[in-house]
DRENKOLMI-373111 format. One line per field, with one value per residue: x, y, z of N, C-alpha, C in turn; residue in three letters; residue number from 1. Coordinates in steps of 0.2 Angstrom, whole numbers, plus 2048, in hexadecimal, padded with zeros to 3 digits. Example, Ala and Ser with C-alpha at 12.3 -4.5 7.8 and 13.67 -1.06 7.14 Angstrom:
n.xx: [842 / 840]
n.yy: [7E4 / 7F5]
n.zz: [827 / 823]
ca.xx: [83E / 844]
ca.yy: [7EA / 7FB]
ca.zz: [827 / 824]
c.xx: [842 / 840]
c.yy: [7F0 / 800]
c.zz: [827 / 827]
r: [ALA / SER]
k: [1 / 2]
REM end
This chain:
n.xx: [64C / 657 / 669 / 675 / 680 / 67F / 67B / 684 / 68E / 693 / 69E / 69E / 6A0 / 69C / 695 / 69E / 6AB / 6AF / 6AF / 6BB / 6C5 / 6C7 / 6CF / 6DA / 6DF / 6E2 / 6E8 / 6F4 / 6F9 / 6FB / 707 / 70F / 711 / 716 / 722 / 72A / 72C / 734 / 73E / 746 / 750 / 755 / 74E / 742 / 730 / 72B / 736 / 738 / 72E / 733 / 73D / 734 / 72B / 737 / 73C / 732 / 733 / 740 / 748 / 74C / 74A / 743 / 740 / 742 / 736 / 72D / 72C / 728 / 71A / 716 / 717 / 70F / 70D / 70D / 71D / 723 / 731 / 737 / 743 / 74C / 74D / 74D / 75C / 760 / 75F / 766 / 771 / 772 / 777 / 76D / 764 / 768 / 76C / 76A / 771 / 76A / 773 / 76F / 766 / 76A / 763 / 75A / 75A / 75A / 753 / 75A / 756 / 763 / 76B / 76D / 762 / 757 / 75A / 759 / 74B / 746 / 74B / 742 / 735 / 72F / 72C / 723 / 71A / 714 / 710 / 706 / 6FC / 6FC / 6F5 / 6E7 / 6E3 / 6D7 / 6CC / 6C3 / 6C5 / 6B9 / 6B5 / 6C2 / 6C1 / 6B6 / 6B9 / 6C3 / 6BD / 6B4 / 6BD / 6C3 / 6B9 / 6B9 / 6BC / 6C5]
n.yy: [3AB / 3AD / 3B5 / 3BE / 3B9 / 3AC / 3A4 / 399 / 396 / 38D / 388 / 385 / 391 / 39D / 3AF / 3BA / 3B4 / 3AF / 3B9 / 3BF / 3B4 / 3B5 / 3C3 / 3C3 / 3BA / 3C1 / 3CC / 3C3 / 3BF / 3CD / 3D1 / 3C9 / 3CB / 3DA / 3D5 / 3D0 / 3DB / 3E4 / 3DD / 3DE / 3E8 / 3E4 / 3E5 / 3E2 / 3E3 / 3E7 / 3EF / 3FA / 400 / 408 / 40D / 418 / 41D / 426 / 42C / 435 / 43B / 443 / 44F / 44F / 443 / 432 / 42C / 41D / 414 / 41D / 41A / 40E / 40F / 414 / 40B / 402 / 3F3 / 3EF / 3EB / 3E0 / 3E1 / 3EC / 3F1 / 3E9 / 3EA / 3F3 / 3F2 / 3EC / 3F4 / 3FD / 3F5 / 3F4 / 401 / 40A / 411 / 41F / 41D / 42A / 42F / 438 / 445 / 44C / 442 / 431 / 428 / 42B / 427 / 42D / 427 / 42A / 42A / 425 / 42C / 420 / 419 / 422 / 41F / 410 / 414 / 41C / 413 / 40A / 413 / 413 / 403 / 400 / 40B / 403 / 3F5 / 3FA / 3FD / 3F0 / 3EA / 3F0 / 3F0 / 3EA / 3F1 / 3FD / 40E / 416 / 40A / 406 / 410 / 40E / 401 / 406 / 40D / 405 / 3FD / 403 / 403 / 3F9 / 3F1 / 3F0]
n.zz: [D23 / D17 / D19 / D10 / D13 / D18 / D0D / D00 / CF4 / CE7 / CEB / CF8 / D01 / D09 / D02 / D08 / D0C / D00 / CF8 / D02 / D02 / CF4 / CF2 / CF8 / CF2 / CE6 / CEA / CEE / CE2 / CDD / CE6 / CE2 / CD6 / CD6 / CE0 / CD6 / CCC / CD5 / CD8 / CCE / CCE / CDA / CE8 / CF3 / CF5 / CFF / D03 / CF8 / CFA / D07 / D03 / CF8 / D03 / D0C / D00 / CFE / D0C / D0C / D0C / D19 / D20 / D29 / D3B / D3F / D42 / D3F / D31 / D2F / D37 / D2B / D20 / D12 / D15 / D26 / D2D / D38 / D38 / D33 / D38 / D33 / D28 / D22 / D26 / D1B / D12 / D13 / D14 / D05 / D02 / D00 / D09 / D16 / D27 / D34 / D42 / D4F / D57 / D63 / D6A / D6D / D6B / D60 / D4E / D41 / D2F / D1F / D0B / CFF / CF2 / CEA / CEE / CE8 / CDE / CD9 / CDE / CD0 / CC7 / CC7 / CC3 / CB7 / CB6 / CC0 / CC0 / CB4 / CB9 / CC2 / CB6 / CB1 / CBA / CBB / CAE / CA9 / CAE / CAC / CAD / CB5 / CBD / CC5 / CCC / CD5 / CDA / CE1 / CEA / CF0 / CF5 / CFE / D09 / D10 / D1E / D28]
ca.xx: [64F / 65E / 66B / 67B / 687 / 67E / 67C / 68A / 690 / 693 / 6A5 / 69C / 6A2 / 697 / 699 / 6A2 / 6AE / 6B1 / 6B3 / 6C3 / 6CA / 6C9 / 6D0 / 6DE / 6E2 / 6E3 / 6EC / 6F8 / 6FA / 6FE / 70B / 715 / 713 / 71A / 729 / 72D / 72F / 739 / 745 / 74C / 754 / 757 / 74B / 73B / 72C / 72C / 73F / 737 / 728 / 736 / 73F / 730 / 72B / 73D / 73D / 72C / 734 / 745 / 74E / 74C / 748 / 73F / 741 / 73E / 72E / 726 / 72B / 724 / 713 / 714 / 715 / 708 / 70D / 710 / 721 / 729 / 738 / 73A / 74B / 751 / 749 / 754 / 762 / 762 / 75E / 76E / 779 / 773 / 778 / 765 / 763 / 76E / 76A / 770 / 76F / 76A / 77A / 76C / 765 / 76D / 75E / 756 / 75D / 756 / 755 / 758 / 757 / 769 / 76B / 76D / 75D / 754 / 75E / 754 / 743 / 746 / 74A / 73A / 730 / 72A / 727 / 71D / 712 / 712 / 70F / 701 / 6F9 / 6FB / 6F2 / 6E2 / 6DF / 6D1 / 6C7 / 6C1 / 6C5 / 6B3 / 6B5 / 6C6 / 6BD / 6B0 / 6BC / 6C8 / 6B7 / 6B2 / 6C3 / 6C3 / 6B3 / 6BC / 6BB / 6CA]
ca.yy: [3B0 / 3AB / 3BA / 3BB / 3B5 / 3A5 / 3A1 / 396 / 394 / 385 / 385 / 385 / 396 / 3A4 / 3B6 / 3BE / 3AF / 3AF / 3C2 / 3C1 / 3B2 / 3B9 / 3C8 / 3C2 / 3B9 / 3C7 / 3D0 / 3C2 / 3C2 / 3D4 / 3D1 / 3C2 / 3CE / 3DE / 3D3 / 3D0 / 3E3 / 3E9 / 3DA / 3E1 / 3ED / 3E1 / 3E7 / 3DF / 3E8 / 3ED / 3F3 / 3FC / 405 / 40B / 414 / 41C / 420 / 427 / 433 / 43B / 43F / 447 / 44F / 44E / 43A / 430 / 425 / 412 / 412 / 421 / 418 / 408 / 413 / 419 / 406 / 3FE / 3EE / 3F0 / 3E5 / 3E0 / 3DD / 3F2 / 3F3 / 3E2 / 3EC / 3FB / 3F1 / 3E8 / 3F9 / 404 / 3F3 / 3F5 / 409 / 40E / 414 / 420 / 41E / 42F / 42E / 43E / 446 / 44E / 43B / 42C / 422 / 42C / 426 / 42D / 425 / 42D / 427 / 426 / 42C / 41B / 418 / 424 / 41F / 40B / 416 / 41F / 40C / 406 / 414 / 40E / 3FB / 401 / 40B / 3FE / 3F3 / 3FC / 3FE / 3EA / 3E9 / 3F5 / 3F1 / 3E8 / 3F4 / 405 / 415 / 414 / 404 / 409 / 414 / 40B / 3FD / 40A / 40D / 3FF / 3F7 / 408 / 400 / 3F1 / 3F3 / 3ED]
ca.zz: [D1F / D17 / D16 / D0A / D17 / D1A / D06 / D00 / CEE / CE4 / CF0 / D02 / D02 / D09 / CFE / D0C / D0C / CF9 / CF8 / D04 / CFF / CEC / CF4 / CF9 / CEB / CE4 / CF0 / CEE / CDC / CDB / CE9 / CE0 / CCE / CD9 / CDF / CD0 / CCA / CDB / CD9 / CC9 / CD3 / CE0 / CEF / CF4 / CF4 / D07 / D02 / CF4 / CFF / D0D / CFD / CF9 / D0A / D0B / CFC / D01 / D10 / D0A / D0F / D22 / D21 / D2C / D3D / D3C / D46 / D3A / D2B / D31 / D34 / D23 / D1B / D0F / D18 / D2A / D30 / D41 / D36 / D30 / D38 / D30 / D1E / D22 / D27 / D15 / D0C / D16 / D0F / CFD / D01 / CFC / D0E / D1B / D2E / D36 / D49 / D53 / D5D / D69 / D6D / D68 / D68 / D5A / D49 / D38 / D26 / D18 / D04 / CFE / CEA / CE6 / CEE / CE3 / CD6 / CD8 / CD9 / CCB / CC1 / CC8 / CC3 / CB1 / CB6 / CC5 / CB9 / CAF / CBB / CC3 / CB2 / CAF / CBF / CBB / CA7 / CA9 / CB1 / CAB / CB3 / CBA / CBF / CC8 / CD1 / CD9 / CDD / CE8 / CEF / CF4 / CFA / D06 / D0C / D12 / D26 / D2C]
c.xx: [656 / 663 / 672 / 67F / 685 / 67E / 683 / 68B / 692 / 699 / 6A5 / 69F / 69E / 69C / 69E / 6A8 / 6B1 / 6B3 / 6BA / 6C6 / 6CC / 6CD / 6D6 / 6E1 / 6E4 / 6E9 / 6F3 / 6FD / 6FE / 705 / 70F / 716 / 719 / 722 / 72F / 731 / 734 / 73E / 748 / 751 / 755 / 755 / 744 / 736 / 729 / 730 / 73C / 733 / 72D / 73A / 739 / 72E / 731 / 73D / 738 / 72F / 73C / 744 / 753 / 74C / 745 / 743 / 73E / 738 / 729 / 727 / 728 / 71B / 711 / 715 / 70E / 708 / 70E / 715 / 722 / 72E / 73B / 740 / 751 / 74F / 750 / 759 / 764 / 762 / 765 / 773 / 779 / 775 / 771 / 763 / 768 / 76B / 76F / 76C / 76E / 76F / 775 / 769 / 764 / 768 / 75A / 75C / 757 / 756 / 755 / 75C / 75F / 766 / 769 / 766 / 757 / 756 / 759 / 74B / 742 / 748 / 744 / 733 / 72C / 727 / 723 / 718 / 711 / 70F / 707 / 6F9 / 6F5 / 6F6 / 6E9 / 6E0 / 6DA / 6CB / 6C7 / 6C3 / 6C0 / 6B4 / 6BC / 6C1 / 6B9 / 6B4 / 6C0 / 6C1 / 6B5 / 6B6 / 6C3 / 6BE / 6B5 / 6BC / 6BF / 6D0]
c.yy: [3AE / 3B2 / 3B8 / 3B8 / 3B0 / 3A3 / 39E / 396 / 38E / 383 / 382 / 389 / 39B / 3A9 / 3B8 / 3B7 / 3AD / 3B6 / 3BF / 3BC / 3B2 / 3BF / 3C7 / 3BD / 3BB / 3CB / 3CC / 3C2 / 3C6 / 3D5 / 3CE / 3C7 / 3D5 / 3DB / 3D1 / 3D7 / 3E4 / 3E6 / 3DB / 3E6 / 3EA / 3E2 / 3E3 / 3E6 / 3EC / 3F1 / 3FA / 403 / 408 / 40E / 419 / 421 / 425 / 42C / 436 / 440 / 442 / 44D / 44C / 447 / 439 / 42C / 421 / 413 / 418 / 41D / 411 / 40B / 414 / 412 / 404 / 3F7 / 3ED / 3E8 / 3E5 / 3E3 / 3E7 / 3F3 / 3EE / 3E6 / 3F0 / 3F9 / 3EF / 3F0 / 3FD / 3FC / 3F3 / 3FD / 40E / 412 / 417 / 41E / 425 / 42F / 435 / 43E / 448 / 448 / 437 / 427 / 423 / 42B / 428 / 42A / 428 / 42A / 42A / 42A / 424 / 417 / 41A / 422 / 417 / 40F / 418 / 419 / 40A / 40C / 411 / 405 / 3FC / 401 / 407 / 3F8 / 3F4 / 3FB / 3F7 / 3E9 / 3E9 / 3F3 / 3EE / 3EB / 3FF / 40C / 416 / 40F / 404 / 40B / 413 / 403 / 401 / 40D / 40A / 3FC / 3FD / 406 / 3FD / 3F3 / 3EB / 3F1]
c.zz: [D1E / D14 / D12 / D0F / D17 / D14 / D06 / CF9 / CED / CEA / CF6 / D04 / D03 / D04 / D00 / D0C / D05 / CF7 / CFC / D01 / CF5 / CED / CF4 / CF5 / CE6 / CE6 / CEC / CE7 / CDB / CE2 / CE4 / CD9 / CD0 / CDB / CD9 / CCC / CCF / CD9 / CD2 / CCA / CD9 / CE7 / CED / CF4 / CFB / D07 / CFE / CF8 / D05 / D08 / CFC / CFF / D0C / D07 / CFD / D08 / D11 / D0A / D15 / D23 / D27 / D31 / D3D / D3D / D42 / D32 / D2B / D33 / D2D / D1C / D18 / D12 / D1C / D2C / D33 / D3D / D34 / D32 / D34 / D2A / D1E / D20 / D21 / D12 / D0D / D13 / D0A / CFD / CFE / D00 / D13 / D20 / D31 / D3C / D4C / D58 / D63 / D6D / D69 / D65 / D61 / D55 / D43 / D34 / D22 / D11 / D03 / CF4 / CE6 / CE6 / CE9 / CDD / CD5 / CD9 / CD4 / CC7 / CC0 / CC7 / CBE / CB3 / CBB / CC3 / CB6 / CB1 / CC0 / CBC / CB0 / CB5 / CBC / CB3 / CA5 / CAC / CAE / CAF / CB9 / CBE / CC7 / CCD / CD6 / CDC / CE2 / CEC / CF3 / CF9 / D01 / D0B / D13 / D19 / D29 / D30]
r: [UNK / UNK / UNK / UNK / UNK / UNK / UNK / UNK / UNK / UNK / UNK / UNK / UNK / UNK / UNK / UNK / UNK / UNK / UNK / UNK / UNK / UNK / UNK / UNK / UNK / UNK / UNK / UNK / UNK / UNK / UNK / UNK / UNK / UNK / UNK / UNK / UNK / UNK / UNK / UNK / UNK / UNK / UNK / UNK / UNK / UNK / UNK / UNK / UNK / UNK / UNK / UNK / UNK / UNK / UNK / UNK / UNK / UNK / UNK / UNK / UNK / UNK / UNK / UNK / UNK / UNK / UNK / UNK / UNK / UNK / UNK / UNK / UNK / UNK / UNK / UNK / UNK / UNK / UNK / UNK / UNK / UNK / UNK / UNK / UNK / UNK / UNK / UNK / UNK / UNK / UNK / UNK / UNK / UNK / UNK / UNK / UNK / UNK / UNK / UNK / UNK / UNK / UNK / UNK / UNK / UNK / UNK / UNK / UNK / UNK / UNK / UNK / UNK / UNK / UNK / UNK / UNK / UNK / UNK / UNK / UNK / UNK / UNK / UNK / UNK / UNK / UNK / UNK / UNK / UNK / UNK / UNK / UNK / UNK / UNK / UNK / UNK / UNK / UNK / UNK / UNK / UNK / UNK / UNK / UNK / UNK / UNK / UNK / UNK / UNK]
k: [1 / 2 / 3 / 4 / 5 / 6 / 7 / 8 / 9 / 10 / 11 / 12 / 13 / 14 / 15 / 16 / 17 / 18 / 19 / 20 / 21 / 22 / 23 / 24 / 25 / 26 / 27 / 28 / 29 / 30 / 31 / 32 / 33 / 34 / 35 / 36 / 37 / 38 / 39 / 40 / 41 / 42 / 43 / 44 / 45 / 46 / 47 / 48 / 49 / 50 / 51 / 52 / 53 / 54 / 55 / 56 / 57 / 58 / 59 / 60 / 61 / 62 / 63 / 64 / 65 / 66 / 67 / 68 / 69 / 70 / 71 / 72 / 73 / 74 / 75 / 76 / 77 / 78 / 79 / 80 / 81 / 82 / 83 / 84 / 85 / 86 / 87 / 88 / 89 / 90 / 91 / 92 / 93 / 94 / 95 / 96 / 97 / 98 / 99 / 100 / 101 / 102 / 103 / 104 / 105 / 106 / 107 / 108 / 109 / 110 / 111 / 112 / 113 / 114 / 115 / 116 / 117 / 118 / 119 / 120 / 121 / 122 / 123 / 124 / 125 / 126 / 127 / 128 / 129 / 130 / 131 / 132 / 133 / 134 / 135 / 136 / 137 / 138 / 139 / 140 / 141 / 142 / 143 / 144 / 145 / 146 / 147 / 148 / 149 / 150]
REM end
């Protein structure tokens, strides 16, 4: 019995071998398209996701290690992101007097002020993503990719 994994397509690709690496061509795509939107406001798109991050949790802010829970793309590097976001003034750090070791983040105005540039090209960006697929269609792909078991 020959099952789908062992089939091969014209490439010497099994299914499940063409799925991810389609996937991630994909993936990569919509990465290389997204930096391009962020860097009109001069942050990368991991810069951009720790603003967001950031304004959800406004007022109070967040420290490094819950904002790096709370990324779409987990990085060693969150404190080297930070550190670029506090020299462009996007991000405070305010250290706790009760223990020094705790340090907050929180969105500067000026921060809010590059997400609110980046909202329309986002949308727009998203939209350009998704225009070849139906609402339906939509649908059952966030379906599925939730499937994904990883």
């Amino acid at each position: 019995m020959v099952t789908s994994q062992s089939k091969q397509n014209a490439s010497g690709q099994t299914p499940d071998e063409t799925f991810v690496v389609l996937f991630l061509q994909k993936v990569d795509a919509i990465k290389v398209r997204l930096s391009a939107v962020t860097a009109t406001e001069d942050v990368t798109p991991q810069q951009y996701n720790i603003l967001r991050i950031l304004k959800g949790a406004n007022p109070q802010g967040l420290p490094t290690l819950e904002i790096g829970n709370r990324m779409l793309e987990h990085s060693p590097g969150i404190t080297r992101l930070i550190d670029r976001l506090e020299r462009k003034n996007l991000v405070a750090r305010i250290r706790s007097t009760e223990d020094r070791r705790l340090v907050t983040c929180k969105i500067t105005k000026q921060g809010e002020q590059v997400l609110e540039n980046l909202s329309k090209p986002i949308h727009a960006f998203h939209k350009e993503v998704t225009q070849q697929l139906s609402e339906s269609e939509r649908n059952i792909v966030i379906e599925l990719i939730s499937k994904i078991c990883i």
